[in-house]
N, C-alpha and C positions, 0 to 999 in steps of 0.2 A: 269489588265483586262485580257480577252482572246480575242479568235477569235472570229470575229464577229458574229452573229446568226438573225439579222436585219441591215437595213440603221442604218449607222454612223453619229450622227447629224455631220454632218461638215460647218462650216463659210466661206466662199469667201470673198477675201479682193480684193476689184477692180474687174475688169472685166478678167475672166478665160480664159484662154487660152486650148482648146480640138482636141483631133483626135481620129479617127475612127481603132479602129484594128483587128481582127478578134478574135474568141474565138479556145481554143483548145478544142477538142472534143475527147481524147483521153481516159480521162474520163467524168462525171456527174458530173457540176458543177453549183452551185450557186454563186454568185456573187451580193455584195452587196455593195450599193453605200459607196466612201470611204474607200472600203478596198483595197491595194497597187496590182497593178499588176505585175508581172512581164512575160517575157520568160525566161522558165526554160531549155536549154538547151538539158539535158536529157530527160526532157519528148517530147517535140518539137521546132525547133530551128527557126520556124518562127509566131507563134501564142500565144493569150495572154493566162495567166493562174492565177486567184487569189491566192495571196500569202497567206498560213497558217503558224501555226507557225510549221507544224510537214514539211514545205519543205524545205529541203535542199536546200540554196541555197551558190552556187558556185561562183565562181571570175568570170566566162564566164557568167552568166547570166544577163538580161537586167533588169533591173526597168523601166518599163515604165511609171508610174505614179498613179494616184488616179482613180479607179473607178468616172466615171461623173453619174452612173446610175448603176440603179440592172439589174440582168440578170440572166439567169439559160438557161442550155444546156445538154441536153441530150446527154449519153455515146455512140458516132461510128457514132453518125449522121453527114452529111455533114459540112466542116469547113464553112461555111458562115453566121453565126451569129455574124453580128459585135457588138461592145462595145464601147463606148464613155468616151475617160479617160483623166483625166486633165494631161496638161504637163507643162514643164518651158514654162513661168515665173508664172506661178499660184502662187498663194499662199492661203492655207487652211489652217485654224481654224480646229485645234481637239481638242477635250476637254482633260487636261490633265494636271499632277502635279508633273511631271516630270523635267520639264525646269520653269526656272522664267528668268526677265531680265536680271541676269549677265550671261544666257551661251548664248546670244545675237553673231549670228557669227559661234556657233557649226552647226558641221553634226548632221543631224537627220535620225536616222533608226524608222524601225518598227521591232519590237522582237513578234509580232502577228500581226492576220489581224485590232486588234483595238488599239494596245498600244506603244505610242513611247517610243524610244530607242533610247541612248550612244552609246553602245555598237555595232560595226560593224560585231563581229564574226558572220557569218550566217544570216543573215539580211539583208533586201534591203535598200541600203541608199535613203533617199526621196529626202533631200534637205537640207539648212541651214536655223535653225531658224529665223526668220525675228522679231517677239516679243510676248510677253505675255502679256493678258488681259484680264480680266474678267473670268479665269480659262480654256484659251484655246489659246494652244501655235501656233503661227500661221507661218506655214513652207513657203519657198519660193522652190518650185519644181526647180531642177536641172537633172529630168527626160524627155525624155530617159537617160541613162546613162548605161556603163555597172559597174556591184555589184565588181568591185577590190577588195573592203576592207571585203569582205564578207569572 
């Protein structure tokens, strides 16, 4: 897959757990539900930023969690645009062919804003899979967190 370009169908299993955090405005962003948030450090070290795949991210950066809704923010405007993004203990259904029941217990990153990942290098970890079904593997967020294995 790639980066996201619309809403992520995403599945909630039980009742979600959300917080409110601010948008960074340092550039023009859109933001769409489902795609992984994180603070990125170098850009700004207290507001959120949707993660793509061309971002760098670093061991000091936070994953905050799952976009709860879409958003879009214009570049140098005031930071007071908050955003509503899923955190632990959530857990979200994304569709995906990645994971089946035996990595039941893995880390789950994201290697774009639509497509999970193994793989830590440079990636935000989400969380540990929780289970597979019906073609979408459904993560249990361990967000906020900071990106170590990144």
């Amino acid at each position: 897959m790639a980066d996201l370009t619309f809403d992520n169908n995403i599945h909630l299993l039980g009742v979600p757990k959300s917080e409110k955090f601010f948008l960074d405005t340092s550039v023009a962003q859109t933001i769409y539900k489902g795609q992984p948030m994180i603070i990125d450090q170098d850009v700004d070290a207290l507001n959120a930023t949707g993660f793509l795949d061309a971002a760098v991210v670093a061991a000091t950066d936070v994953c905050l969690g799952i976009a709860a809704e879409g958003k879009t923010v214009a570049a140098a405007t005031a930071e007071t645009t908050e955003i509503e993004i899923y955190v632990s203990p959530s857990i979200i259904g994304f569709k995906s062919a990645v994971f089946d029941n035996a990595d039941l217990g893995k880390v789950v990153y994201m290697s774009d804003s639509g497509t999970l990942s193994e793989t830590a290098a440079d990636n935000p970890q989400i969380g540990i899979l929780h289970k597979v079904e019906d073609g979408y593997a459904y993560v249990q967020l361990t967000t906020p967190q900071i990106c170590a294995g990144a």
